[in-house]
N, C-alpha and C positions, 0 to 999 in steps of 0.2 A: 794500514793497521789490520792484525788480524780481529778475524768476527768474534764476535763477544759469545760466552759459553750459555746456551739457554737457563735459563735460571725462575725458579718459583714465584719474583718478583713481576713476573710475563707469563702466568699463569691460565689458562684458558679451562673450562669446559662447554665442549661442543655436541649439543644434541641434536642426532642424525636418526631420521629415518631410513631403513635399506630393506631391500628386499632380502628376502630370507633365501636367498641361495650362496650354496658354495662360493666361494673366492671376492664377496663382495666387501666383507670388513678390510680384508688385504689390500683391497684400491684402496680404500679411507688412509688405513695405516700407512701405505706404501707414500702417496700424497702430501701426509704429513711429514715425512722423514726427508723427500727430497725437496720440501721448502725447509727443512733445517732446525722442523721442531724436535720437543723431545718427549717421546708415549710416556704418560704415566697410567695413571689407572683407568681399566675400561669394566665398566657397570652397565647392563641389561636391565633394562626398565620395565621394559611389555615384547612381546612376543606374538604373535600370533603364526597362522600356518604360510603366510604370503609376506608378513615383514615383520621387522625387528627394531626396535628404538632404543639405541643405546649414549652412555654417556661416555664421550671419551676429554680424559685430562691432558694434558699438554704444555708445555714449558717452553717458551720461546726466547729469546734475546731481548726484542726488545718491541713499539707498539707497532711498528710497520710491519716487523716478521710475522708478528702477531694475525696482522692483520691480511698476509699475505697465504698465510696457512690457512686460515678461514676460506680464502677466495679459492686457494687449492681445492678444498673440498669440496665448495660449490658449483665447480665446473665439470665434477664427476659424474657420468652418467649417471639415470635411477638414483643417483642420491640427494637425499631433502635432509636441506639443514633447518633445524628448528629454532634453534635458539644457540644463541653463544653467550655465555655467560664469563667477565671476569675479575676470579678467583679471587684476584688481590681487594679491588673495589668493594667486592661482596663481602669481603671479611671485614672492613671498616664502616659497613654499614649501620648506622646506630650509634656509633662510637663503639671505643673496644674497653672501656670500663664504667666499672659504676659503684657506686657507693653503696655497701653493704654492712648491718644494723650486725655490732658481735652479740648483741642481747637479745631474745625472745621475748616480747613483752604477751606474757601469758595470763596476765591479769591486774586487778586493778591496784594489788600493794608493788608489783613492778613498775608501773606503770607513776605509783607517786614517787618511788625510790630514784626512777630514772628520770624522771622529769616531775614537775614541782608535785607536792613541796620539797621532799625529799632533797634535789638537785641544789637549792638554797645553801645546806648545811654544807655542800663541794665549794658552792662558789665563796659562801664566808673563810673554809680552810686555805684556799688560796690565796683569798684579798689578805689573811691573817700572814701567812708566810707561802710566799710567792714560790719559791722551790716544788710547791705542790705542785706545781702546775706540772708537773715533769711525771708524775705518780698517778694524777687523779683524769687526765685528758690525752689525747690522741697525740699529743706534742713530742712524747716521749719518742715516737715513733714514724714521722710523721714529716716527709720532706716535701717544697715548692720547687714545681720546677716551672723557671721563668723566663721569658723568654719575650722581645721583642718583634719576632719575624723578619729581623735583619740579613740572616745567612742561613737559611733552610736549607740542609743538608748542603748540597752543590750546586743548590736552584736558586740562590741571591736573595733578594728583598723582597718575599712575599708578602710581608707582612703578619701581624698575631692571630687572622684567622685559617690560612693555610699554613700556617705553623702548628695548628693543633692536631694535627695526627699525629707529628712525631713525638709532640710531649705527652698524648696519650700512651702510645708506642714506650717511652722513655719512664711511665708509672709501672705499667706491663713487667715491665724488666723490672723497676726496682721490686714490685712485690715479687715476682716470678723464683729471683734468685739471689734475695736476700730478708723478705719476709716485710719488706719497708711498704708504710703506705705513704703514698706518693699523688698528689694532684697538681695538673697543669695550670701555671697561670699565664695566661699570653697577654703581657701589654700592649696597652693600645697607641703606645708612643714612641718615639725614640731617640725623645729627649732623656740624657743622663742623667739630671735631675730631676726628673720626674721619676723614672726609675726608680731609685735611688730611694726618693721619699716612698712610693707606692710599696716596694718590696720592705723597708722596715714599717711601714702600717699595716701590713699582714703578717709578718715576724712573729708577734704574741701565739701565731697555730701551730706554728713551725717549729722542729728541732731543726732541720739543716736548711738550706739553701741550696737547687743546683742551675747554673746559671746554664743556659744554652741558648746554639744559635741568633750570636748578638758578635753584630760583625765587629773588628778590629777597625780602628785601634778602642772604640767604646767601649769594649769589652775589658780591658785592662782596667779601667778607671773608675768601671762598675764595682768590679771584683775588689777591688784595692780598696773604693768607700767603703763598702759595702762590709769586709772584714775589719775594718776600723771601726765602722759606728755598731756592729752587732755584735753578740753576744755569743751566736752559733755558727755552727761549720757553712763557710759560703764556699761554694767548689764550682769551677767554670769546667765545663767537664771536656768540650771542646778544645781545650789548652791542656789540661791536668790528666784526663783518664788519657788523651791522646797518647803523650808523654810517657805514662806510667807505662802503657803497653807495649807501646815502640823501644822505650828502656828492657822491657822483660823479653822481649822478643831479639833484640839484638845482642844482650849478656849473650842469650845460648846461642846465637850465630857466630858468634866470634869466639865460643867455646870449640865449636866446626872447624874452624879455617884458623888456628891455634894464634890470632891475636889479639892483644889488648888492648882495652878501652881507650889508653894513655897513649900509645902508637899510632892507630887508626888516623886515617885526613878522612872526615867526616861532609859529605855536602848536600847539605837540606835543602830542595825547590821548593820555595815557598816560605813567606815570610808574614803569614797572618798570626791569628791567634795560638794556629795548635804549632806551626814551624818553630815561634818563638818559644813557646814552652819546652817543645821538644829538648830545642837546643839548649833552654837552660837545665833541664834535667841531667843533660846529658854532661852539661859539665861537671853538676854537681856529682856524677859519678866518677869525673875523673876524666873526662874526653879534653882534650886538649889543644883539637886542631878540627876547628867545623868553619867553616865555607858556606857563608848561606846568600843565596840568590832570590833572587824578585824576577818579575816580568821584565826589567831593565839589565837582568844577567848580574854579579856576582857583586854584592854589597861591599861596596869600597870605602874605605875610608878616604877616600878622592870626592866623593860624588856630593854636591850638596845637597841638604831640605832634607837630610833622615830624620826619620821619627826615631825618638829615645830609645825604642825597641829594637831600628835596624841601626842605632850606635853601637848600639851593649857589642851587637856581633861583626861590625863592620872590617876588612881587613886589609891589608894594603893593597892583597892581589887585584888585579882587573881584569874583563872579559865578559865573556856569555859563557853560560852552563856548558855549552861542550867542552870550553879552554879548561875551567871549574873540575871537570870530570875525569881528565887526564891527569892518570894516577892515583886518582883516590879509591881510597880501601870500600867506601861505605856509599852509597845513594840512599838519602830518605824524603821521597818526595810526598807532600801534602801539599801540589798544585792543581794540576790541568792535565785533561787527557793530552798522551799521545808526544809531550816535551820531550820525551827522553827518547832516543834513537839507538839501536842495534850499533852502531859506528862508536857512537860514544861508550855504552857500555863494554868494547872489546878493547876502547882505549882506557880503562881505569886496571887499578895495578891487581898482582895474582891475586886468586878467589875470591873475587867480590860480590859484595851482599848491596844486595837492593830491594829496598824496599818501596814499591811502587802504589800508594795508599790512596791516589783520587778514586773518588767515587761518583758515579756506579762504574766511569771508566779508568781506567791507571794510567797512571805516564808512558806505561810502555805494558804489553801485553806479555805475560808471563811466557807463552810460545814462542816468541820472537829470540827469547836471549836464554831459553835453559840451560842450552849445553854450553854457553858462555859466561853461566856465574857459580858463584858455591851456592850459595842460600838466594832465592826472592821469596817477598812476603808482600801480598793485598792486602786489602781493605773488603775483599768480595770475598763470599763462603762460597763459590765454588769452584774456590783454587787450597789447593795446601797452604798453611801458615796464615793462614786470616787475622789480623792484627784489627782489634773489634775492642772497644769502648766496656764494653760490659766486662770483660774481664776484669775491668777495675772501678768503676765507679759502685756497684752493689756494696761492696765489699769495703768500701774507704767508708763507706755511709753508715753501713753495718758496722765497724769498729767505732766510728766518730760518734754516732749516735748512743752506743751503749755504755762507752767510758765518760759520756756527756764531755766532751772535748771543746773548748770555745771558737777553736779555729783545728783548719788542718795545715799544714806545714811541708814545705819541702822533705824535711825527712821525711816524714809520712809516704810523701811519694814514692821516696828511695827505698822505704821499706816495703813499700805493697810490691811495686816492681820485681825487687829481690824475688819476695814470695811467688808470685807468678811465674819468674824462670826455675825456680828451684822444685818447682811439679814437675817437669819434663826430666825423669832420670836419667843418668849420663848415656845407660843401656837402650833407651828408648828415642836419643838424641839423633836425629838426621837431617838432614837437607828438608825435607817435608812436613816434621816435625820437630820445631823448636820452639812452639807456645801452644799452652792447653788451650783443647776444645771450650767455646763459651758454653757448655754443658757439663762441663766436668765440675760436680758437685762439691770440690775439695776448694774452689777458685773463692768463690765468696768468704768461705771461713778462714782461707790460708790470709787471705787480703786483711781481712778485718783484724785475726790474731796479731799482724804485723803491725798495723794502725797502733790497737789499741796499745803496743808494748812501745812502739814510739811514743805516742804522746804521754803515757807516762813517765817514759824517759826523759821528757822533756817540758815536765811539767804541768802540762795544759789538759787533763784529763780531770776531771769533777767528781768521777766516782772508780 
């Protein structure tokens, strides 16, 4: 497997003292570069006539490289390391949000308006006509993201307390770029019933529900109560934003390699929460021919003990993923690093699209197979075509949220999706770019706009 690209997530700053002569920062730099890190910023601290303490930034692959460039520099003559500090760690210290008052309480007729007695005359208008509740509280605005610590990112069952970086992480994003505020709830259990009941006794703060990292098949069963007995948008974002952006990202790749959706032989690694989504989105637009594979190689309608989920997709073919792969138009793995092989990919049919989305590593490393496909697309921002969550989840919440929608819906899906490929103009369409950047400030409104014109096409919008 080729080496992983160093990346901000293996972030370093290393504080070195050096003597203040010529050519001495160049051993530092030169040390870092043939252990394989990558210079970022260098900062001068103090100075004097005999030595110099500077900070130098660094971006590694991963914590061994990390920690091999560090030993680089300390076996440099005259040079003294001080301190290494890192970056990533340092920025979640504290947590990385907090709860902020939108009122100045500036005196003491504030002070009764916002809390008693004043506050009294809000809670009567709501117990009077409950709709208030939408107008007069944080609900209007205002989403849970929930989560049992079952399937943390790619790291398994951590459980609800190493699960809360991401869902602080995952507020971060809703406010950042779509204006939603957003707090974590991490359960402490992972029973579905408890779930279940725990998340509708919290319901009454909430306008939406986003359900995350809650491993499969739980995760179905959650979501499925959960939008039966409530009232508000419940979105499994795992399954759903996966889907939405994997849809928007592959329209404009098969826009490239001039075929369509309805032609395509489609084969998904992986058959958890987001493969299964995937693949139903994917029919809903029309995909007609998906092959989807497990750790046991290629879901047969042979095989017994499927779950409901690997029936829906089961097919008569048999095999393992390389047999699977022969011929097909499309790769879109949400498995394991490293499944998918160079061999295979040069056995699937003319300009194929792959899309290779474990994370932090892919099935197959985007160097391995370039000049052997038309389009690949990661899960990692420091490759072209980044197929990243936030694309769509802001943005489904945002529309969901302001047409007060009771649920979101497969069309929904189809429509954020659409809007997301339909940013990439046909002039600015290439192999490198077939989905907007997660910064491209059009993504959240283009999302929402499409939302909100589904669900009132379909009924389910409240205002």
């Amino acid at each position: 497997m080729a080496n992983l690209t160093p990346n901000p997530s293996f972030s370093l700053t290393i504080r070195i003292e050096i003597p203040n002569r010529i050519g001495m920062l160049a051993s530092v730099t030169n040390a870092i570069a043939s252990s394989g890190g990558n210079l970022g910023q260098i900062d001068l601290i103090e100075q004097t006539r005999k030595i110099s303490i500077r900070d130098i930034t660094v971006d590694a692959a991963s914590t061994e490289q990390a920690e091999g460039i560090v030993q680089a520099v300390k076996t440099l003559p005259d040079i003294k390391v001080l301190n290494v500090y890192d970056r990533t760690f340092n920025l979640h210290r504290g947590g990385k949000i907090s709860i902020a008052s939108r009122i100045h309480l500036k005196s003491v007729s504030d002070l009764a308006m916002a809390y008693t007695p004043g506050v009294g005359r809000i809670c009567s208008a709501i117990a009077q006509n409950p709709e208030e509740v939408y107008n007069l509280t944080v609900k209007q605005n205002m989403v849970a993201i929930v989560t049992d610590g079952s399937a943390v990112l790619g790291l398994g069952n951590l459980g609800p307390a190493a699960a809360l970086p991401v869902m602080e992480g995952k507020a971060m994003l809703f406010k950042e770029f779509a204006g939603i505020d957003a707090f974590p709830i991490c359960i402490d259990s992972q029973d579905t019933e408890e779930i279940v009941r725990t998340v509708k006794n919290i319901a009454p703060v909430f306008g939406g529900v986003n359900l995350e990292d809650i491993a499969a098949p739980r995760c179905f069963e959650i979501e499925a109560r959960l939008r039966q007995e409530l009232d508000i948008p419940v979105f499994h974002d795992d399954q759903h934003g996966t889907a939405i952006v994997t849809l928007a990202a592959l329209l404009n790749a098969l826009k490239l390699v001039h075929k369509s959706i309805e032609q395509v032989r489609i084969v998904i690694n992986g058959a958890g929460a987001a493969g299964v989504a995937v693949a139903r989105l994917l029919r809903k637009a029309g995909a007609e021919t998906i092959w989807m594979c497990d750790s046991q190689g290629i879901i047969s309608t042979s095989r017994p003990h499927l779950t409901p989920e690997k029936q829906e997709f089961a097919v008569k073919a048999q095999g393992a993923l390389a047999g699977a792969m022969q011929g097909a138009d499309v790769f879109i793995g949400l498995s394991a690093p490293g499944v998918l092989t160079p061999e295979m990919v040069k056995s699937m049919a003319k300009d194929p699209i792959v899309f290779a989305m474990a994370n932090p590593i892919p099935e197959i490393q985007p160097e391995l197979i370039y000049n052997d496909v038309a389009v690949i697309a990661t899960g990692r921002s420091d490759y072209p075509n980044q197929i990243n969550n936030v694309l769509a989840f802001p943005g489904v919440f945002r529309g969901a949220l302001d047409c007060r929608a009771a649920t979101i819906t497969a069309t929904m899906y189809l429509e954020a999706a659409n809007a997301i490929a339909s940013l990439i103009k046909p002039s600015d369409l290439d192999r490198e770019h077939i989905i907007p950047s997660v910064f491209d400030e059009r993504v959240a409104t283009a999302v929402a706009s499409a939302v909100q014109r589904a669900a009132r096409q379909e009924g389910i919008a409240s205002c």
